[in-house]
DRENKOLKE-703224 format. One record per residue (C-alpha): residue number from 1; residue in three letters; x, y, z. Coordinates in Angstrom, 3 decimals. Last residue first. Layout:
PT; num; residuo; x; y; z
PT; NUM; ala; X; Y; Z
...
***
This chain:
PT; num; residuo; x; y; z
PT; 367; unk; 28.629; 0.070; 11.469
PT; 366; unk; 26.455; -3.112; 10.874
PT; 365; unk; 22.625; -2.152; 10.682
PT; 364; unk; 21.951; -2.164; 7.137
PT; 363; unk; 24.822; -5.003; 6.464
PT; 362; unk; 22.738; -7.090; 8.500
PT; 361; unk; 19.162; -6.296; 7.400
PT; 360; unk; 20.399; -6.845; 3.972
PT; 359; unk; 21.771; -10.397; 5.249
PT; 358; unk; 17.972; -11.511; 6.471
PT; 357; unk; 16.555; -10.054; 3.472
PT; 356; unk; 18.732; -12.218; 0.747
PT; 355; unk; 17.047; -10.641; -2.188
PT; 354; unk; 15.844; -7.345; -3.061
PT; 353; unk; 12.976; -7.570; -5.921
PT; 352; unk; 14.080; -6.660; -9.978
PT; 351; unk; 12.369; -4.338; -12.033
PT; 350; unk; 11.830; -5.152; -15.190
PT; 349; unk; 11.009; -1.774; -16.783
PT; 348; unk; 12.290; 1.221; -14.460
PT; 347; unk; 9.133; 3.237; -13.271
PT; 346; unk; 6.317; 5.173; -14.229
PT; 345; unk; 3.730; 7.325; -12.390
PT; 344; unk; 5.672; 10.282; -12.918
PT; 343; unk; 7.139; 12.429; -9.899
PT; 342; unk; 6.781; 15.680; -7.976
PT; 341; unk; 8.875; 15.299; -5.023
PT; 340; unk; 7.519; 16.545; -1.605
PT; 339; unk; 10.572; 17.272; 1.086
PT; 338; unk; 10.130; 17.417; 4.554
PT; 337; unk; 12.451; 18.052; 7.476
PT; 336; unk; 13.153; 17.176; 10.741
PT; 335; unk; 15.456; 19.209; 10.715
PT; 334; unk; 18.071; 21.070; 10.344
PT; 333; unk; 18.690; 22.110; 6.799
PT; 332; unk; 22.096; 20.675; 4.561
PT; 331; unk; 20.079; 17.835; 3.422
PT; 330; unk; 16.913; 19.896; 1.932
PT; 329; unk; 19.391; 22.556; 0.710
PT; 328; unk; 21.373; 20.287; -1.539
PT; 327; unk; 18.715; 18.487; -2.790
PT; 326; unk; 16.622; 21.652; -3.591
PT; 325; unk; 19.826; 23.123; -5.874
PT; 324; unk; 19.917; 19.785; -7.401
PT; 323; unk; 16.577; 18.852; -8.293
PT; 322; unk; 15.052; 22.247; -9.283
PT; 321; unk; 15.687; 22.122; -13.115
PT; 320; unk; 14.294; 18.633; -13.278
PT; 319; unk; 10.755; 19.532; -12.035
PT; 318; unk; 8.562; 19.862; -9.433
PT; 317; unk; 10.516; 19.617; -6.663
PT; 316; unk; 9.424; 21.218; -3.059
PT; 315; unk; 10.641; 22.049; 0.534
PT; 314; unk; 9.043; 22.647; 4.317
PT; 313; unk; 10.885; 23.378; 7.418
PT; 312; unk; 10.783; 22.865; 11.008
PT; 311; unk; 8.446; 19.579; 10.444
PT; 310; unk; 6.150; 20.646; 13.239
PT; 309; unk; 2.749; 18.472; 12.358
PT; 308; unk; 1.342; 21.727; 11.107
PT; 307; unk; 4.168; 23.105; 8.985
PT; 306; unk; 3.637; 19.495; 7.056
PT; 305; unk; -0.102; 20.192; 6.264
PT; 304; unk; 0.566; 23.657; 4.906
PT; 303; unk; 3.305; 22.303; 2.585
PT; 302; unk; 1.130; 19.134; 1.562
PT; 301; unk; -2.043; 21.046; 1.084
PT; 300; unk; -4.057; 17.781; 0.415
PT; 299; unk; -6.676; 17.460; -2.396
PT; 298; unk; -3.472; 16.521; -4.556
PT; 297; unk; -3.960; 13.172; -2.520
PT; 296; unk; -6.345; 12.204; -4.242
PT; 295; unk; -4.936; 8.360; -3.904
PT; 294; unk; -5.815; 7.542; -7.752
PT; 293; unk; -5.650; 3.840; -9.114
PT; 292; unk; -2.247; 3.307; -10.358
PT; 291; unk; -2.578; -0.588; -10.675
PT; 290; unk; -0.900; -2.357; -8.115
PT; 289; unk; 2.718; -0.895; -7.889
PT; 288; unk; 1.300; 2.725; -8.801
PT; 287; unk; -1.091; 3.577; -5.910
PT; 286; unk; -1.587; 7.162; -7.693
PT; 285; unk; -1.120; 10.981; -6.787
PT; 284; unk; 2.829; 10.636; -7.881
PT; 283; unk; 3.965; 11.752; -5.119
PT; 282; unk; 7.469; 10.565; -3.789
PT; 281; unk; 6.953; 12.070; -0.244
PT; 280; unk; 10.496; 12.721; 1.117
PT; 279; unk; 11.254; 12.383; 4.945
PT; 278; unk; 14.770; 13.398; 6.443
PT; 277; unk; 15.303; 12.942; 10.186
PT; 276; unk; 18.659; 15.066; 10.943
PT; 275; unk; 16.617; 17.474; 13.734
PT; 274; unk; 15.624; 14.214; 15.641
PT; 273; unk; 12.593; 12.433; 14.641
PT; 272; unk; 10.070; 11.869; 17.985
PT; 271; unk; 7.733; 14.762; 17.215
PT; 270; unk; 7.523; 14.589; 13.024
PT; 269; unk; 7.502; 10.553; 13.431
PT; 268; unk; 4.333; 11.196; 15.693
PT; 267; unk; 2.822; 13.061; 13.393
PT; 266; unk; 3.607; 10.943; 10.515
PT; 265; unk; 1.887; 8.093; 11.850
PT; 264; unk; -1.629; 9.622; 12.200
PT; 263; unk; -1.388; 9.114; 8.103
PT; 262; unk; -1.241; 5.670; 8.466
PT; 261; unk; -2.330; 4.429; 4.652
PT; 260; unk; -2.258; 7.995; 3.651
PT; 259; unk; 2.049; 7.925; 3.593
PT; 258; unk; 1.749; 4.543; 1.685
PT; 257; unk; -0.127; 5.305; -1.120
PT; 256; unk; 1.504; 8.792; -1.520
PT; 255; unk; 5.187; 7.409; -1.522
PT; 254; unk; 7.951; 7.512; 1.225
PT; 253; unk; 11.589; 7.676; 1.101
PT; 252; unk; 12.856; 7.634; 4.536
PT; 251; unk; 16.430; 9.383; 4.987
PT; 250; unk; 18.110; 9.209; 8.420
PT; 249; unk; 21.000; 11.410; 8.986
PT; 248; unk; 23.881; 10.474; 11.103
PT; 247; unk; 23.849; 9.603; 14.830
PT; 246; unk; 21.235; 6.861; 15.076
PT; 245; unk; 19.324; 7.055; 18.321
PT; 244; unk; 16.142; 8.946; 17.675
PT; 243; unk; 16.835; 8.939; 13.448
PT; 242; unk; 16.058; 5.369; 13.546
PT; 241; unk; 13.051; 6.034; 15.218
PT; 240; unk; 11.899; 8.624; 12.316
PT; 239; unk; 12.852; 5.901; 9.866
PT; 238; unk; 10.561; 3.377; 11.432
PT; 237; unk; 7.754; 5.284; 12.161
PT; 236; unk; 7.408; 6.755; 8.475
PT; 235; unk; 8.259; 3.011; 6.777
PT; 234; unk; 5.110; 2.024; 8.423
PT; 233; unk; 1.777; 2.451; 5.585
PT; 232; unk; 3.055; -0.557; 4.010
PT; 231; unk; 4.563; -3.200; 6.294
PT; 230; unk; 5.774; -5.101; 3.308
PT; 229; unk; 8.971; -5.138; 0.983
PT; 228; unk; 10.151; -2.109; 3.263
PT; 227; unk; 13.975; -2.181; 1.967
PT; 226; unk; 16.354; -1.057; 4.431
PT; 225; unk; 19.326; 0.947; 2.770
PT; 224; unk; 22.867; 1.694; 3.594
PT; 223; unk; 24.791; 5.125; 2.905
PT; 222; unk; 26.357; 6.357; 0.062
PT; 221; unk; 29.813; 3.939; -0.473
PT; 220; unk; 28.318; 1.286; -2.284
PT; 219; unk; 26.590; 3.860; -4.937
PT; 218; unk; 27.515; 0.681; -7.490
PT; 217; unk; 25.015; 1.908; -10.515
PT; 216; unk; 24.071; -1.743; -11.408
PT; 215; unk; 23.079; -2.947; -7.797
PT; 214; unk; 22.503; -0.023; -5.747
PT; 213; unk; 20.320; 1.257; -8.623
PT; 212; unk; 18.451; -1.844; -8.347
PT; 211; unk; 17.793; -2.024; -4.900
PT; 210; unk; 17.101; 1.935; -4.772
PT; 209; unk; 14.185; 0.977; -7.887
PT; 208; unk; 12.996; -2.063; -5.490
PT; 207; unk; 12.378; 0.181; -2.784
PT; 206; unk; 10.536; 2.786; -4.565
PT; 205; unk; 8.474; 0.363; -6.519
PT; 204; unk; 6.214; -1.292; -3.942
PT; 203; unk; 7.309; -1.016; 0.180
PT; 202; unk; 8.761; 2.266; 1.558
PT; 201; unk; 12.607; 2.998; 1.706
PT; 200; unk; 14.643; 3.699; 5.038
PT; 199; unk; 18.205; 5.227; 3.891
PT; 198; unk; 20.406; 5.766; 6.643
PT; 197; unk; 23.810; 7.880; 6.015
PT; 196; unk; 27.005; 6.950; 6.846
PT; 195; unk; 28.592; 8.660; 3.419
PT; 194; unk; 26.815; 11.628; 3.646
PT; 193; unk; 23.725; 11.845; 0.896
PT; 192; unk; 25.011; 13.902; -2.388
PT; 191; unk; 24.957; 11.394; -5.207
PT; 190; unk; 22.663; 8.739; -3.992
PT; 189; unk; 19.802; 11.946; -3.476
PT; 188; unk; 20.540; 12.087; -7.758
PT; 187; unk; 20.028; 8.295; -8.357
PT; 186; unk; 17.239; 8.650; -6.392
PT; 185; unk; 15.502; 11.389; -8.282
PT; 184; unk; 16.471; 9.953; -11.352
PT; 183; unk; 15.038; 6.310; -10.213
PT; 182; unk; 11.532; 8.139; -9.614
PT; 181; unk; 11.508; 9.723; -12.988
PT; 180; unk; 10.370; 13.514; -12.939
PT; 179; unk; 7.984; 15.515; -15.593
PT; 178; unk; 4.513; 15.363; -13.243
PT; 177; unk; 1.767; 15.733; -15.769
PT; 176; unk; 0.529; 12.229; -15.032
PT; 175; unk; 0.360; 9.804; -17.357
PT; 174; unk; -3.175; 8.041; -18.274
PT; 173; unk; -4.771; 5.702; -16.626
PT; 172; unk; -6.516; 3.580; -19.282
PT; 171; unk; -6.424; -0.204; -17.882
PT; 170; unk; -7.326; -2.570; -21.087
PT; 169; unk; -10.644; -4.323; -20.404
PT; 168; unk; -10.518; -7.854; -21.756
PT; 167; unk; -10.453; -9.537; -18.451
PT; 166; unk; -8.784; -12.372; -16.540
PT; 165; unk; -8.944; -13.275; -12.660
PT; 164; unk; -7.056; -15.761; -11.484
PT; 163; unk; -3.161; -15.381; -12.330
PT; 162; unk; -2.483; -14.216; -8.377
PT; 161; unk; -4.821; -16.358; -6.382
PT; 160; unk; -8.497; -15.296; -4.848
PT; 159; unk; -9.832; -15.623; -1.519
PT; 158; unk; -13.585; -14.883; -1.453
PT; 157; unk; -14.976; -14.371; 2.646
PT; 156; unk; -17.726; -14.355; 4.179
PT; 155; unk; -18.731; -11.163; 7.202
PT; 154; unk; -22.118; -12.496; 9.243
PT; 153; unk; -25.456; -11.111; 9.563
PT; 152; unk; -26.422; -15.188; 9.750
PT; 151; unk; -29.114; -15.167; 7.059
PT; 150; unk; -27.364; -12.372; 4.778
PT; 149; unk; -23.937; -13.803; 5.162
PT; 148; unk; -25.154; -17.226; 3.900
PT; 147; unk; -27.369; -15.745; 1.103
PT; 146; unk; -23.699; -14.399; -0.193
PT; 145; unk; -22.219; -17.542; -0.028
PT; 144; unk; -24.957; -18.991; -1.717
PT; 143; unk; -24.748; -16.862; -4.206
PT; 142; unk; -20.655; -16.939; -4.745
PT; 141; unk; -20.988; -20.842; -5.197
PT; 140; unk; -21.093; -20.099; -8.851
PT; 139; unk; -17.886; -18.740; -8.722
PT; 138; unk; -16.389; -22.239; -7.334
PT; 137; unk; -17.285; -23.435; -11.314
PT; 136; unk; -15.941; -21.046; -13.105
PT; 135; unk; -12.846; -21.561; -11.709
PT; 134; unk; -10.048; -20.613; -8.684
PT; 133; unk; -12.160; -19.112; -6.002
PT; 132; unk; -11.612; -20.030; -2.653
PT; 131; unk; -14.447; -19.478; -0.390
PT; 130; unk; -14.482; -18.891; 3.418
PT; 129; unk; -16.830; -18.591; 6.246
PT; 128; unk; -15.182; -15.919; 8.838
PT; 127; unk; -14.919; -17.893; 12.071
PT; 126; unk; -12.157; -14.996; 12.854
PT; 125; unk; -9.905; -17.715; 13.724
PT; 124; unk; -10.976; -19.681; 10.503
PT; 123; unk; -9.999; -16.718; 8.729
PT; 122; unk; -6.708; -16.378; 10.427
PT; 121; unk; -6.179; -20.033; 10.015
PT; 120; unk; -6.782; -19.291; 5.516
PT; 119; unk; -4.342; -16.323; 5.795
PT; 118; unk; -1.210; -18.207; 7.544
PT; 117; unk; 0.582; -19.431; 4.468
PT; 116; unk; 0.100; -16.261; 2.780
PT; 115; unk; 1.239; -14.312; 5.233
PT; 114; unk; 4.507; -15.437; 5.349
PT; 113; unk; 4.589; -16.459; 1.906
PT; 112; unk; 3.859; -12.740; 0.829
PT; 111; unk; 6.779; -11.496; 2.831
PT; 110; unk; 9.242; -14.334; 1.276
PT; 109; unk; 8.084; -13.113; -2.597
PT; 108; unk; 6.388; -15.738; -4.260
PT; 107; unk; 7.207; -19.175; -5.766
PT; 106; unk; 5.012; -21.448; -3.270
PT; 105; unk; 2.313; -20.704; -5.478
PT; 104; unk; -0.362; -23.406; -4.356
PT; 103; unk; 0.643; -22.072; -0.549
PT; 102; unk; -1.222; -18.634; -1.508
PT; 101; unk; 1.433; -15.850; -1.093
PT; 100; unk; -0.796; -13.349; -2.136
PT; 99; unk; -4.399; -14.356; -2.073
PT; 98; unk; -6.443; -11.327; -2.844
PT; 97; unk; -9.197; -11.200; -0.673
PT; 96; unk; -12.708; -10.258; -1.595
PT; 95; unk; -14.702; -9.463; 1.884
PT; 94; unk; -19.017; -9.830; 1.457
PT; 93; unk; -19.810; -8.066; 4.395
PT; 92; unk; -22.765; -9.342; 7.244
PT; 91; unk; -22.633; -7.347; 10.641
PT; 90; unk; -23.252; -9.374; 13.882
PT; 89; unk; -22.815; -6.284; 16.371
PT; 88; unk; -21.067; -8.085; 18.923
PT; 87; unk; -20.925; -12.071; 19.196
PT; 86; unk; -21.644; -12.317; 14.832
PT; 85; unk; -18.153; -10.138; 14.543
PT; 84; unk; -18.808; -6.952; 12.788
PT; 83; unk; -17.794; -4.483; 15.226
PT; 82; unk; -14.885; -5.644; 17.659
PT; 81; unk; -13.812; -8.578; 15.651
PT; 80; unk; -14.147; -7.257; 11.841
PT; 79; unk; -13.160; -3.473; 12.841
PT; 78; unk; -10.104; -4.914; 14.793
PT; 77; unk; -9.036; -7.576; 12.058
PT; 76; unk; -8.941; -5.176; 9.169
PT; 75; unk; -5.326; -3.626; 9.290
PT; 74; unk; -4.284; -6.954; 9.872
PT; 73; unk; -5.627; -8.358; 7.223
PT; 72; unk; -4.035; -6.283; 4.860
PT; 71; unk; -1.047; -8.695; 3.947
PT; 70; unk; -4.060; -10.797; 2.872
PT; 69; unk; -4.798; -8.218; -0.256
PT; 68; unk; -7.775; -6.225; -0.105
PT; 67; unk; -11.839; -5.844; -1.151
PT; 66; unk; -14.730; -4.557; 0.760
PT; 65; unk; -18.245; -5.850; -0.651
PT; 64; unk; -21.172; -4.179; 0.960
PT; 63; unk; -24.070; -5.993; 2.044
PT; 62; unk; -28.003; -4.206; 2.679
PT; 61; unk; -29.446; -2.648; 5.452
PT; 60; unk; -29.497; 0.838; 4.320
PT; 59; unk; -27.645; 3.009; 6.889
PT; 58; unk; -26.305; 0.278; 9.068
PT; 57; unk; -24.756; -1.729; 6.127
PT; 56; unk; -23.123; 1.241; 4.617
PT; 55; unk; -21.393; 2.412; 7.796
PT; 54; unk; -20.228; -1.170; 8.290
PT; 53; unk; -18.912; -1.142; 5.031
PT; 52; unk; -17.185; 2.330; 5.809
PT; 51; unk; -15.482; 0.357; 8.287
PT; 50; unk; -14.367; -1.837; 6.324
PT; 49; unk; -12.768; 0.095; 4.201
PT; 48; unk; -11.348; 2.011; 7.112
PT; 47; unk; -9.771; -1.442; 8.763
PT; 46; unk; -8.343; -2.248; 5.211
PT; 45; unk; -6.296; 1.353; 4.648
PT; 44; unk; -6.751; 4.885; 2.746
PT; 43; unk; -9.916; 3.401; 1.359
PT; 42; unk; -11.061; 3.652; -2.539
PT; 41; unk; -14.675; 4.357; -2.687
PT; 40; unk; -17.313; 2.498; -5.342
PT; 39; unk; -20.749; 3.325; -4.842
PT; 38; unk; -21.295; 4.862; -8.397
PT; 37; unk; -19.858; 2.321; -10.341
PT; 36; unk; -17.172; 3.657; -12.859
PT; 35; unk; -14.571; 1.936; -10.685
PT; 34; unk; -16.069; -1.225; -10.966
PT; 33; unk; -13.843; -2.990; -13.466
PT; 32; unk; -10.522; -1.238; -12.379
PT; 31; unk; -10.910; -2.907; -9.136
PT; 30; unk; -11.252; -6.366; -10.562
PT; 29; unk; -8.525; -6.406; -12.744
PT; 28; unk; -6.725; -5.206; -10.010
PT; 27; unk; -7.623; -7.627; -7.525
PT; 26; unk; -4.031; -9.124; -7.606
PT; 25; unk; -2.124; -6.160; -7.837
PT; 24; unk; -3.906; -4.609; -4.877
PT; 23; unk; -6.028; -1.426; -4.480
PT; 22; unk; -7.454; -1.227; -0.953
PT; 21; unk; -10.945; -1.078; -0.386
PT; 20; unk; -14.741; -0.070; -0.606
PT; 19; unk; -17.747; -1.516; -3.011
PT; 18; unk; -21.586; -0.648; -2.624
PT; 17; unk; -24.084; -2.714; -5.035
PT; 16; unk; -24.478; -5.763; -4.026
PT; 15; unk; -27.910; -6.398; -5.238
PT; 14; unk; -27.696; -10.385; -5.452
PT; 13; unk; -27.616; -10.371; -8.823
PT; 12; unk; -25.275; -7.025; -9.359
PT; 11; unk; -22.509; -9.578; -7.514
PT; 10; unk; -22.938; -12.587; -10.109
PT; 9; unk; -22.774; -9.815; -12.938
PT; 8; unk; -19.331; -8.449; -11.168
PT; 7; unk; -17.991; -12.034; -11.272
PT; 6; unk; -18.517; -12.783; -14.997
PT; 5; unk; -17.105; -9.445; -15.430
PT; 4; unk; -14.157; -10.583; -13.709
PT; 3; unk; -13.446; -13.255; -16.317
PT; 2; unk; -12.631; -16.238; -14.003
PT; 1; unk; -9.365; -18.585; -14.541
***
């Protein structure tokens, strides 16, 4: 194990001093650490936190540290290759990866060992120099590392596991105001969707709160689900298609983190949804799943913003007392429509993951 402080001090040393990225559950620890540094900017997605480190770099010269999880890779792989990469611009960037999935946890959730298995090949791909931290004594190869990047103007790499970093800092987000329990609202929508009905629900706790009340609560007759255990940022695209050439309503339940990850996305799924395309925004204003750290999205005019990508109408919940009459007159409109729900940044305790993907995917698309 490595007390993250202990890792911070090692990266004030060499004057890195400018930090962008993704929350992630792994890095958390880490993340929560820094946010009171100055030069610290949470990132919609991967490629745009590293592209603000490229921003940083040109402007002053000196190495930025972006931090993700592997399953953003992805999203960072163009901005690495076609900017940073040593045979075009020849940028250096410290990246700190969290290691989902890594093969010495062969436990994990199947998305994660996808990717997992694969991250270390796509680094060598990218001929990204690569350190695995696991101890005290592979952080004090951090330096040289970092001296590395410097000399060549190249991005490095840190992988880190789940269960790795430690620290005695106790996260203080505090509630939000917001008065409405995910799993209420969903239990609720359960209770008055059509009976072949589409339900498309994004990655974190939102799908694994339908899973569960599927499970326990028996809704077996109110439509089927999908369950976006990864692809965050996507869940918009895919529901709106579904809605193209599926004949009863499609439902995609969305959250903050995920609906700024691609927000480009949602205009297209506003254009290509047919008029039964439902999409609710579960806003809670934080990334939840991996820490809560703040999205800002309150800075947003949701109602104005949705009017503009030509979502025909336009409805709100803030509280208990509205759920049922603006359930019932969100499904009945013609669409596509949007619906915001105000909601806290809690969920159920022990949450359980969906299991058996392969048959979920059958029984989601079986008549």
């Amino acid at each position: 194990m490595i007390e993250v402080k202990r890792l911070i001090k090692i990266l004030d040393n060499s004057k890195i001093n400018f930090f962008s990225g993704v929350p992630d559950s792994v890095l958390k620890k880490f993340s929560n650490l820094i946010n009171s540094k100055k030069n610290h900017f949470v990132t919609v997605n991967e490629g745009s936190a590293v592209a603000m480190g490229i921003g940083y770099h040109l402007s002053t010269k000196k190495i930025p540290c972006v931090y993700f999880q592997n399953s953003g890779l992805g999203n960072a792989i163009n901005p690495l290759v076609s900017i940073a990469h040593e045979n075009v611009y020849s940028i250096p960037i410290l990246l700190i990866i969290g290691w989902r999935g890594s093969p010495q946890f062969n436990n994990d959730e199947p998305q994660h060992n996808a990717k997992g298995n694969i991250t270390l090949q796509i680094l060598k791909l990218l001929k990204i120099k690569t350190l695995i931290l696991r101890s005290n004594h592979d952080i004090k190869k951090i330096k040289n590392l970092i001296n590395y990047s410097k000399k060549n103007n190249k991005p490095v790499a840190c992988l880190i596991e789940k269960k790795t970093l430690v620290s005695n800092k106790k996260n203080t987000t505090k509630n939000n105001k917001f008065s409405i329990d995910r799993f209420k609202f969903i239990e609720n929508l359960l209770l008055k969707i059509e009976k072949k009905s589409k339900i498309i629900a994004t990655t974190g706790f939102t799908s694994r709160e339908l899973y569960q009340l599927r499970k326990y609560k028996k809704f077996l007759n109110k439509g089927k689900d999908f369950y976006m255990v990864g692809g965050m940022g996507h869940s918009a695209m895919i529901s709106s298609t579904i809605s193209k050439f599926f004949k009863g309503k499609s439902y995609c339940l969305d959250g903050d983190g995920s609906f700024l990850m691609h927000l480009g996305s949602i205009f297209t799924a506003a254009n290509i949804a047919s008029s039964k395309f439902k999409y609710i925004l579960l806003n809670n204003n934080v990334h939840e799943s991996v820490g809560s750290q703040k999205t800002f999205i309150e800075k947003i005019n949701l109602k104005d913003f949705a009017k503009s990508l030509r979502f025909k109408n336009y409805h709100l919940i803030k509280n208990s007392k509205e759920m049922q009459k603006n359930i019932n007159s969100f499904i009945k409109c013609k669409g596509p429509s949007f619906l915001e729900v105000r909601i806290k940044n809690k969920s159920i305790n022990n949450l359980e993951r969906p299991r058996d993907l392969i048959q979920i995917k059958k029984n989601f698309m079986s008549n």
